[in-house]
N, C-alpha and C positions, 0 to 999 in steps of 0.2 A: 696545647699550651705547655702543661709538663715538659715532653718531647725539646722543646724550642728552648725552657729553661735551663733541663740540663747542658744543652749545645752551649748555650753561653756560659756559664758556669765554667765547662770544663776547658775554656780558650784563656781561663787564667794561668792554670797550671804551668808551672815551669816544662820547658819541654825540649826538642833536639833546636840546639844554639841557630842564630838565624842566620852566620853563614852559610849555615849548608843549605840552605835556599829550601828547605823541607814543604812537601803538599803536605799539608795537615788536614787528617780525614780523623774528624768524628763519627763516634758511633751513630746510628740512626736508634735509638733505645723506642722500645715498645711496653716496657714496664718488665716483660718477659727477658727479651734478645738485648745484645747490643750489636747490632750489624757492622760492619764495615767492609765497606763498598770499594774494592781497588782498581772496578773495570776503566773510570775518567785515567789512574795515575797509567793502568797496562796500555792505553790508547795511544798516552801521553807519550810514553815509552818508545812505544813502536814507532811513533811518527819525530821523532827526535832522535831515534836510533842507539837508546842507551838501554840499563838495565836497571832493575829496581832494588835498591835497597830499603828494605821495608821494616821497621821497628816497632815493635811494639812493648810499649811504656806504658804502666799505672803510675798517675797522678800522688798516689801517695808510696813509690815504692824507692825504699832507701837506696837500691842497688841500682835504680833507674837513677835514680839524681848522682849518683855516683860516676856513671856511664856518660852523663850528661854534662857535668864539671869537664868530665878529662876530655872530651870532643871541644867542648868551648876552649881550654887549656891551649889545645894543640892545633885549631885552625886551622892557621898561618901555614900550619905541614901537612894538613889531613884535606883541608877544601880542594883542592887541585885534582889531588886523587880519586876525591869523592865525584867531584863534577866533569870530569873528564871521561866518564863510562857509565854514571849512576843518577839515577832520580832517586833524591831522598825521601819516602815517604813515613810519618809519622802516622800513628796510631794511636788514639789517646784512649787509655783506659782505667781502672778502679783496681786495685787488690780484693776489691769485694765481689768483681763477676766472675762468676766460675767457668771454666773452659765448659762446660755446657751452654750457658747462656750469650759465651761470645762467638757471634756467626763470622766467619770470613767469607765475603762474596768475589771472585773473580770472574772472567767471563766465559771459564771453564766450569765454578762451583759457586758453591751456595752449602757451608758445610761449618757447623760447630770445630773447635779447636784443635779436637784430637785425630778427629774423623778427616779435616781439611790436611793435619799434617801425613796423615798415611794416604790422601788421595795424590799426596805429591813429591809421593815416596821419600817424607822427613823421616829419616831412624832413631830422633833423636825422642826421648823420656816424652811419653803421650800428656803429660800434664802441664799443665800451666804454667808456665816459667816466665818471669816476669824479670829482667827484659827480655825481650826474645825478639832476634833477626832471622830475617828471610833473603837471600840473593836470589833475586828471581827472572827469566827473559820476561820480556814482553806479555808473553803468553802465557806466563806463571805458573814454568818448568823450574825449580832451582838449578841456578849452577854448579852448587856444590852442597854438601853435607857439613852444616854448621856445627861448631860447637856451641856448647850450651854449661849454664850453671856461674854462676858472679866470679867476675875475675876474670873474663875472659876477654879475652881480645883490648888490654888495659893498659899498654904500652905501642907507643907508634909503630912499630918495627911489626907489632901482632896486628895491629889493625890493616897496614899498606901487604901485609898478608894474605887478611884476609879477600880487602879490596883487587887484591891479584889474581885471588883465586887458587892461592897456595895450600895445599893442604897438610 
């Protein structure tokens, strides 16, 4: 019952604008964990032929809502980009669970926050970082080595960038 309530709860949250046609994956929370499950979106991927853009947002985090303004802002310039190579996958999480208790499952792992970014060779700061994207194949290889930390990627010219695969 818990379980089911938090699910609803957290489909109020503001989140990635609904052009971008975003799979919205909730946690599966255990009281302990909060899973998320990405093997449906890496399926999805492979049989559509595109790549994943994976996000992950807390519900109450100001840099998230931030991130989330200037993607609704810029649409009209960014959808095109986005749906033309990428499945947008949303992640919806808390400022309160800690990178221990948040699992990421692919169909490669099954691995807490920090341990899941060095199974897939992330170089980027082992903590928590809320937002935090992932460019990933199918098979949930990244394509590239993201930046990380607020501010980043906050002008179209940095996002169609990053979308490029520019480093």
């Amino acid at each position: 019952m818990l379980i089911g309530l938090v699910g609803l709860l957290s489909t109020a949250h503001a989140a990635l604008p609904a052009p971008y046609a975003p799979i919205v994956i909730q946690p599966l929370v255990d009281g302990k964990t909060h899973e998320f499950d990405l093997r449906a979106a890496q399926q999805r991927a492979r049989s559509e032929g595109k790549w994943l853009y994976v996000y992950l947002g807390a519900s109450d985090c100001a840099y998230c809502r931030k991130y989330e303004a200037f993607l609704a802002a810029n649409a009209t310039e960014l959808v095109p980009h986005f749906a033309a190579k990428y499945l947008v996958v949303d992640l919806r999480s808390q400022l309160s669970v800690t990178e221990r208790q948040l699992i990421l499952r692919t169909e490669a792992h099954r691995l807490p926050y920090a341990d899941f970014q060095r199974a897939i060779g992330d170089q980027r700061a082992r903590l928590l970082v809320y937002p935090s994207v992932w460019l990933l194949e199918p098979d949930g290889k990244p394509l590239m080595q993201m930046p990380a930390g607020t501010g980043t990627f906050q002008t179209v010219a940095e996002q169609l960038e990053i979308l490029r695969l520019e480093e």
